[in-house]
Biopython code that builds the backbone (N, CA, C, O; Angstrom):
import numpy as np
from Bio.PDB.StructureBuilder import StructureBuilder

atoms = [
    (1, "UNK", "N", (85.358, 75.945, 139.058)),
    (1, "UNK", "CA", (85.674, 77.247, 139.578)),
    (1, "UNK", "C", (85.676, 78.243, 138.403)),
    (1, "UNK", "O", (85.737, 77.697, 137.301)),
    (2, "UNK", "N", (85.642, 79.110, 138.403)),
    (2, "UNK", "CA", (84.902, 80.449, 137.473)),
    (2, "UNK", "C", (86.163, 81.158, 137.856)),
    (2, "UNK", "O", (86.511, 81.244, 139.034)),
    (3, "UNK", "N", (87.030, 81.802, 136.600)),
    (3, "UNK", "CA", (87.910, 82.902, 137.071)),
    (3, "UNK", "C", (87.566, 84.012, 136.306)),
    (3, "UNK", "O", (87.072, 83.993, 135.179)),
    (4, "UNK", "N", (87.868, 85.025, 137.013)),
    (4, "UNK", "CA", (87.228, 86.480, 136.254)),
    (4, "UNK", "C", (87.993, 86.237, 134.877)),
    (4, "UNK", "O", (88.854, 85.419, 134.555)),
    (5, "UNK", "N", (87.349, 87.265, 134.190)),
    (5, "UNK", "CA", (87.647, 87.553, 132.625)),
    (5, "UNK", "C", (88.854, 88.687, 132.819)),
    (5, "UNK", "O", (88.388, 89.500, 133.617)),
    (6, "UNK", "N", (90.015, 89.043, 132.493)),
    (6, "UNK", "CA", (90.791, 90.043, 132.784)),
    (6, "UNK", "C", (90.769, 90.710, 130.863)),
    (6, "UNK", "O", (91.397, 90.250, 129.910)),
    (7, "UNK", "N", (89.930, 91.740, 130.892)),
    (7, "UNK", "CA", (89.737, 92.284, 129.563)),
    (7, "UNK", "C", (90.193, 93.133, 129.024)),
    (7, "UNK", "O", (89.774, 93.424, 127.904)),
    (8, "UNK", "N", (91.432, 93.993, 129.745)),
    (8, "UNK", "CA", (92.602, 95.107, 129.612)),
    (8, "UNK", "C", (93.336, 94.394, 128.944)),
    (8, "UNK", "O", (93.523, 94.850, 127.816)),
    (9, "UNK", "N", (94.095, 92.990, 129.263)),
    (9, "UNK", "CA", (95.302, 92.279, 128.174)),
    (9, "UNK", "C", (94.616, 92.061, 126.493)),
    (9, "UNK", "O", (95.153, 92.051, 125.385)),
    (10, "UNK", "N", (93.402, 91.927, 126.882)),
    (10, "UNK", "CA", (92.704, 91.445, 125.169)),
    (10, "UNK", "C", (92.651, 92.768, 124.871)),
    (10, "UNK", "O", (92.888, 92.888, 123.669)),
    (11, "UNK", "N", (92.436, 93.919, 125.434)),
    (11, "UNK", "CA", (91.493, 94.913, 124.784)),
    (11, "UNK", "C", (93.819, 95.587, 124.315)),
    (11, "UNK", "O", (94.450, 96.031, 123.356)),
    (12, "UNK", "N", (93.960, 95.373, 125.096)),
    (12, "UNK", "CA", (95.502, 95.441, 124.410)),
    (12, "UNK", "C", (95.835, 95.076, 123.360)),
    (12, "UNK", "O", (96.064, 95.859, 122.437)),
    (13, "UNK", "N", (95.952, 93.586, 123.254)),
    (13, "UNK", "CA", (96.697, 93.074, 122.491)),
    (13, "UNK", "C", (95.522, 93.440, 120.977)),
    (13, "UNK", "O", (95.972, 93.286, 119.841)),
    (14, "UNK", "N", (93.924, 93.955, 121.211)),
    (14, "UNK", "CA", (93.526, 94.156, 120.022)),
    (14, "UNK", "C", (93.918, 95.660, 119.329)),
    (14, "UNK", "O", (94.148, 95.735, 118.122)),
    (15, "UNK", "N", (93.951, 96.412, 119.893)),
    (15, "UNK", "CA", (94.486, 97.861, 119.610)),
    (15, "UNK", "C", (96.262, 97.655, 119.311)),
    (15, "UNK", "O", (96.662, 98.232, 118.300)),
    (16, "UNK", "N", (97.061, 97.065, 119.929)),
    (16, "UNK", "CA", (98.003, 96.678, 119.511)),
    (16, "UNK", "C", (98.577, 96.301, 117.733)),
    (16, "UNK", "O", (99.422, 96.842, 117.020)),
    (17, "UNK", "N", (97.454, 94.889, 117.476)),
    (17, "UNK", "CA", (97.158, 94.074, 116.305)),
    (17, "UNK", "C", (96.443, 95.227, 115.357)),
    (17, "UNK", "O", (96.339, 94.820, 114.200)),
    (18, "UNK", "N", (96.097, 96.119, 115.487)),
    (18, "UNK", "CA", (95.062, 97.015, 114.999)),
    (18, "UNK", "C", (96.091, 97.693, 114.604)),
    (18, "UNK", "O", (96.409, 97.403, 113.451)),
    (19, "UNK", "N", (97.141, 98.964, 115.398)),
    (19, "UNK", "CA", (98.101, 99.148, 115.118)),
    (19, "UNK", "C", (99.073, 99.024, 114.268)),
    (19, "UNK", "O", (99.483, 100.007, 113.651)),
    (20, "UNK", "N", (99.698, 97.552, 114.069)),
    (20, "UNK", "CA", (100.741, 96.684, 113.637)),
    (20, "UNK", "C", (100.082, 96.853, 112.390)),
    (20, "UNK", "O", (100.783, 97.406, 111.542)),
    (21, "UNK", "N", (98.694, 96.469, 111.961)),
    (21, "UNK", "CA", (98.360, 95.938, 110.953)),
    (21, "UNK", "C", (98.271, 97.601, 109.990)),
    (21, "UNK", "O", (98.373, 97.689, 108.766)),
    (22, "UNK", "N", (98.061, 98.750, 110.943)),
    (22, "UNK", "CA", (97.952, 99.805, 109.885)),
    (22, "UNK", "C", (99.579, 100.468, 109.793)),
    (22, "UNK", "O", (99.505, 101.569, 109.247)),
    (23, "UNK", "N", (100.461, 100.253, 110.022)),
    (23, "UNK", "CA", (101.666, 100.773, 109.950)),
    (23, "UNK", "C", (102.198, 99.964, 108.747)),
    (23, "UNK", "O", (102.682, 100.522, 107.762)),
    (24, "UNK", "N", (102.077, 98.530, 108.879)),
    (24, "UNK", "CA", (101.863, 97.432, 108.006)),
    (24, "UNK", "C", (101.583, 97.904, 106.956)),
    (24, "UNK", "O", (102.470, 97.719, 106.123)),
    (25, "UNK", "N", (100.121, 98.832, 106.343)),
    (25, "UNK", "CA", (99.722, 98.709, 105.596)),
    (25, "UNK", "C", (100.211, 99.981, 105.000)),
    (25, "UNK", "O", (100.449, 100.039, 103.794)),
    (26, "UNK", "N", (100.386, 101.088, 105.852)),
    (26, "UNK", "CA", (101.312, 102.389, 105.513)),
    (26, "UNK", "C", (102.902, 101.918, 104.715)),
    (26, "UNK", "O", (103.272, 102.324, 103.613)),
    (27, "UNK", "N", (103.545, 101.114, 105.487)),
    (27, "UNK", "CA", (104.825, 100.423, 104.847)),
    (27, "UNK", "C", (104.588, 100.232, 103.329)),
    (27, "UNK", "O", (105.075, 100.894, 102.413)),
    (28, "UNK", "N", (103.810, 99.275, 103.266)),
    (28, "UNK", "CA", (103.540, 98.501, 102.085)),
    (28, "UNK", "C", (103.022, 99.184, 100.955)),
    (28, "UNK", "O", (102.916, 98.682, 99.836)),
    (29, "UNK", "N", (102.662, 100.485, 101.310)),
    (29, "UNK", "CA", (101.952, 101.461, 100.121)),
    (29, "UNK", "C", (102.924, 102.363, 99.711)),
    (29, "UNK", "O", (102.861, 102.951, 98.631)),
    (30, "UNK", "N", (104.009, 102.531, 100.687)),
    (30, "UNK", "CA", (105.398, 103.242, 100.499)),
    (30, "UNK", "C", (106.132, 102.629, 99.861)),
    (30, "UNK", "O", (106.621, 103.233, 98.907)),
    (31, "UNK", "N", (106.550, 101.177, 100.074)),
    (31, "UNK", "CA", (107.671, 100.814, 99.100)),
    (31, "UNK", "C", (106.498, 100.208, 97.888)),
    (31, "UNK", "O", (107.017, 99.345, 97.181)),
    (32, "UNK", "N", (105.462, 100.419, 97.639)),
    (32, "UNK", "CA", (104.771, 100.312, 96.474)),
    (32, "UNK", "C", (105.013, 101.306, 95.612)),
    (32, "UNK", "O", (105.534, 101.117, 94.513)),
    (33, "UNK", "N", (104.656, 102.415, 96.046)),
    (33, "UNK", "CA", (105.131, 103.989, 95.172)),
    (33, "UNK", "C", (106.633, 104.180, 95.263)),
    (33, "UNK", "O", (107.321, 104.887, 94.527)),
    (34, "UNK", "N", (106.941, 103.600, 96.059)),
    (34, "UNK", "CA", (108.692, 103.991, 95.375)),
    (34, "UNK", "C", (109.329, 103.084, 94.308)),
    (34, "UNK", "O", (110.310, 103.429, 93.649)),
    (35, "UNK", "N", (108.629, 101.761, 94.169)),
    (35, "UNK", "CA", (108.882, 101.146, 92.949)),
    (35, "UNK", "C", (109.072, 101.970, 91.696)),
    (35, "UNK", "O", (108.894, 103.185, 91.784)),
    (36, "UNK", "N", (109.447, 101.384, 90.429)),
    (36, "UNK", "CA", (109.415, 102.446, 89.433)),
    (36, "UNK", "C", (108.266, 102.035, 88.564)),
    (36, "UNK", "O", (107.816, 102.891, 87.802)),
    (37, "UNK", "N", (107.657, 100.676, 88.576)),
    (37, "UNK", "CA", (106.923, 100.399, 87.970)),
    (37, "UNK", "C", (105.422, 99.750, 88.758)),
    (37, "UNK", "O", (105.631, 99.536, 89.952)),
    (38, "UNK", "N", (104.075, 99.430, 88.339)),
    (38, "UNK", "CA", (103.532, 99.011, 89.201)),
    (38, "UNK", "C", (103.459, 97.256, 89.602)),
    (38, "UNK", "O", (103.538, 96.267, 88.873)),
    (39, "UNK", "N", (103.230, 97.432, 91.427)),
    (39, "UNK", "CA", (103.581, 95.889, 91.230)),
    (39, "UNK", "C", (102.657, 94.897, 91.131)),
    (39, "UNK", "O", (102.889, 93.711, 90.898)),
    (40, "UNK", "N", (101.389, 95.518, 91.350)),
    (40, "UNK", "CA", (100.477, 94.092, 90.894)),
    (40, "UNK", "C", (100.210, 93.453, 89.825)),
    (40, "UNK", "O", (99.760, 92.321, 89.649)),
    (41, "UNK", "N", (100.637, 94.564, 88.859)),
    (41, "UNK", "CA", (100.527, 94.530, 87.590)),
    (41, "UNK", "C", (101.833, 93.802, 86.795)),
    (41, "UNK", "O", (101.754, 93.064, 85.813)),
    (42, "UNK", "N", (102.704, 94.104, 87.302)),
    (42, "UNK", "CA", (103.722, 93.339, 87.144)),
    (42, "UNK", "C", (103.812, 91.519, 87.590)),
    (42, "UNK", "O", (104.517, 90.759, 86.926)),
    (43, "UNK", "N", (102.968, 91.022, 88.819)),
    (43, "UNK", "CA", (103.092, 89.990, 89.418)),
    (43, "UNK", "C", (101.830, 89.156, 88.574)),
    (43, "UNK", "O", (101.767, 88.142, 87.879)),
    (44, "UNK", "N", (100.886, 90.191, 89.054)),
    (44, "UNK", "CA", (99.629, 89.388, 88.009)),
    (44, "UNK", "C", (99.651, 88.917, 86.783)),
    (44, "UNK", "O", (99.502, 87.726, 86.509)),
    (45, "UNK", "N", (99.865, 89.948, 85.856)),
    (45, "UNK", "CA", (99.552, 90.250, 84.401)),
    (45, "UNK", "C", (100.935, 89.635, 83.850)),
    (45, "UNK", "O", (100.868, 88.883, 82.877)),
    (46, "UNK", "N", (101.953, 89.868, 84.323)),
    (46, "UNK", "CA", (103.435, 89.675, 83.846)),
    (46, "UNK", "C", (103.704, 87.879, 84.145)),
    (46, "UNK", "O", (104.119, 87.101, 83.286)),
    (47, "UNK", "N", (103.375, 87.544, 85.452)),
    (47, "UNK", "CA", (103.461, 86.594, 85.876)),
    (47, "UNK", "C", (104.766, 86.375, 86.418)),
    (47, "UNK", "O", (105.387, 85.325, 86.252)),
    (48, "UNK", "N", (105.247, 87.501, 87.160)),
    (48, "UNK", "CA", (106.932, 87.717, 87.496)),
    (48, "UNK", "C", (107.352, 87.048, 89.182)),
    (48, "UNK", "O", (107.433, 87.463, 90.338)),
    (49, "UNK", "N", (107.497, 86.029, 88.569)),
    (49, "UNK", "CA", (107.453, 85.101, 90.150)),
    (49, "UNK", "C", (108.918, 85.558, 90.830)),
    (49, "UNK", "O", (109.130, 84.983, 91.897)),
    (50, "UNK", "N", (109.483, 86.061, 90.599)),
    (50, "UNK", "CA", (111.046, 86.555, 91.121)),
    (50, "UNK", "C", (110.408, 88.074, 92.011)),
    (50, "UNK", "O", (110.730, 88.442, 93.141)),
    (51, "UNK", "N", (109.645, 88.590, 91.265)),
    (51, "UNK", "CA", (109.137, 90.123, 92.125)),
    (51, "UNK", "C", (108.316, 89.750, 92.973)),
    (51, "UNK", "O", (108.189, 90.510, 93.933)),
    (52, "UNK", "N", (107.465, 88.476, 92.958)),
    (52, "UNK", "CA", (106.323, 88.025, 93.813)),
    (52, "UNK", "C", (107.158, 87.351, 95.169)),
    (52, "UNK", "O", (106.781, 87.059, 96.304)),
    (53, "UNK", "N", (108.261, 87.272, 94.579)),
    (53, "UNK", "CA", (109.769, 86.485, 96.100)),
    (53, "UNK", "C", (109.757, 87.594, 96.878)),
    (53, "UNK", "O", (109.494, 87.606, 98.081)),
    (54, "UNK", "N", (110.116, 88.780, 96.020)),
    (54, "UNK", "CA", (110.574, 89.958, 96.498)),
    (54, "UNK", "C", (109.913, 90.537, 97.243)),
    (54, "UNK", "O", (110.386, 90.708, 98.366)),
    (55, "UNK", "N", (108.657, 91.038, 96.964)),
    (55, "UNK", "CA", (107.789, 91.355, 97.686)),
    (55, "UNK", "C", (107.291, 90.846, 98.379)),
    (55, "UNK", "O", (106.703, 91.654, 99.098)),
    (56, "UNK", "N", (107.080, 89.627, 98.744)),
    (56, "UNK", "CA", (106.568, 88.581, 99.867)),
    (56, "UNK", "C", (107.527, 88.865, 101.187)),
    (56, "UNK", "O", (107.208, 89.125, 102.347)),
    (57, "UNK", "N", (109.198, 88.672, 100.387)),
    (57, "UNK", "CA", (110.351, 89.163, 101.612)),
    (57, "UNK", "C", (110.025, 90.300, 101.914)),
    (57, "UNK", "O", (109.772, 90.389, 103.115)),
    (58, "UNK", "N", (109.876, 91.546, 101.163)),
    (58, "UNK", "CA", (109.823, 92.764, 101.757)),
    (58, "UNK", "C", (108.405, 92.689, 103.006)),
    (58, "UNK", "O", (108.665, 93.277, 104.055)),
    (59, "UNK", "N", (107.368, 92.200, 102.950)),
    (59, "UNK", "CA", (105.964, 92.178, 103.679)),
    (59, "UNK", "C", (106.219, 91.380, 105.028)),
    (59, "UNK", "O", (105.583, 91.659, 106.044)),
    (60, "UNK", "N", (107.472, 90.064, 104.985)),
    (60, "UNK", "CA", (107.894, 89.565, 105.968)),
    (60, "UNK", "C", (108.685, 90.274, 106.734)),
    (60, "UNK", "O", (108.656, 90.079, 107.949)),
    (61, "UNK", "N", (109.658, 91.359, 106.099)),
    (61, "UNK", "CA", (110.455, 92.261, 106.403)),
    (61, "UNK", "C", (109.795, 93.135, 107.828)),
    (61, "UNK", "O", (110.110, 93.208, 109.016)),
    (62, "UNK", "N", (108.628, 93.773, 106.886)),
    (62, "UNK", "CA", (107.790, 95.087, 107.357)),
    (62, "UNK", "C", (107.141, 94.225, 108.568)),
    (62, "UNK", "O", (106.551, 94.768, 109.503)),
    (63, "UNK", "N", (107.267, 93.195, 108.482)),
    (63, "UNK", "CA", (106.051, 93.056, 109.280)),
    (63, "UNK", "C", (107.295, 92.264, 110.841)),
    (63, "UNK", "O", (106.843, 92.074, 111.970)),
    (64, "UNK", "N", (108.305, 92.052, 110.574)),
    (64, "UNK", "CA", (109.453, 91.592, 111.615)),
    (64, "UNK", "C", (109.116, 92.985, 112.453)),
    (64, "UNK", "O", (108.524, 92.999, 113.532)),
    (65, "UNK", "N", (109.605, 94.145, 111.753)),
    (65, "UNK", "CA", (109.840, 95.186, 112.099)),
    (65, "UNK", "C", (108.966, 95.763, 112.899)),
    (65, "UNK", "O", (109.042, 95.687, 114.126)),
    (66, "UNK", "N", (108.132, 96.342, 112.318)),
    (66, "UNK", "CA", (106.978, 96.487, 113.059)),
    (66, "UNK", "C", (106.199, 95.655, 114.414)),
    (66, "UNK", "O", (105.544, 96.335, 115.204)),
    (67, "UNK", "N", (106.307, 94.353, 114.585)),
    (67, "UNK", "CA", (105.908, 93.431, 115.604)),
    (67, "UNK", "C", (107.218, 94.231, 116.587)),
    (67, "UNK", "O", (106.968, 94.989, 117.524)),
    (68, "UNK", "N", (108.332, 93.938, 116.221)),
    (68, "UNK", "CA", (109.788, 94.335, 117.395)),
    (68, "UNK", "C", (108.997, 95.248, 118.026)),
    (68, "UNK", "O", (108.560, 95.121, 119.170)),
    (69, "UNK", "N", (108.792, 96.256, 117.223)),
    (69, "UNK", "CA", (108.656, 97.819, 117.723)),
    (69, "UNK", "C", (107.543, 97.739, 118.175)),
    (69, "UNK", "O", (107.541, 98.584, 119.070)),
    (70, "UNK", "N", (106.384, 97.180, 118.141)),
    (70, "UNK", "CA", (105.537, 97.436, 119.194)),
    (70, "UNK", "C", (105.473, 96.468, 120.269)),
    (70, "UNK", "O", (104.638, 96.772, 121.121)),
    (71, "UNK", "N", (106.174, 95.278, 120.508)),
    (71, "UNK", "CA", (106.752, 94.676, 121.801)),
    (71, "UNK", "C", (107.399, 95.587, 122.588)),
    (71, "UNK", "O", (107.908, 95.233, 123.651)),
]
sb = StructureBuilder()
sb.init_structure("model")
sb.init_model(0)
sb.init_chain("A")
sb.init_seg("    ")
for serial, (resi, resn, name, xyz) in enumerate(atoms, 1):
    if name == "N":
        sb.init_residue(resn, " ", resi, " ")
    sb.init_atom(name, np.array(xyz, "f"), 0.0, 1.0, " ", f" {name:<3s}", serial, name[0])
structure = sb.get_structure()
């Protein structure tokens, strides 16, 4: 048996994910510039595995947040 394709929930949930992912990426460029120093440069070059914690939590943070709010 063949059931229709219902393409409003996908075409949702992709504009949704599309969404999430640029607010996401707005977040993440904000608490980048509010740092005092820079952080890739710090994680890379420095090798500062305590800021690489930090920032991993903060990206898990942003990204809790953001999923809530667009449920």
């Amino acid at each position: 048996m063949i059931q229709e394709i219902h393409w409003q929930p996908m075409l949702a949930a992709l504009v949704y994910a599309v969404i999430g992912l640029g607010i996401f990426a707005i977040a993440f460029i904000v608490v980048d510039r509010l740092t005092p120093y820079h952080l890739w440069k710090e994680i890379i070059d420095e090798q500062n595995t305590a800021l690489a914690i930090i920032v991993g939590a903060v990206a898990v943070g942003i990204s809790i947040i953001v999923s809530s709010a667009i449920r």
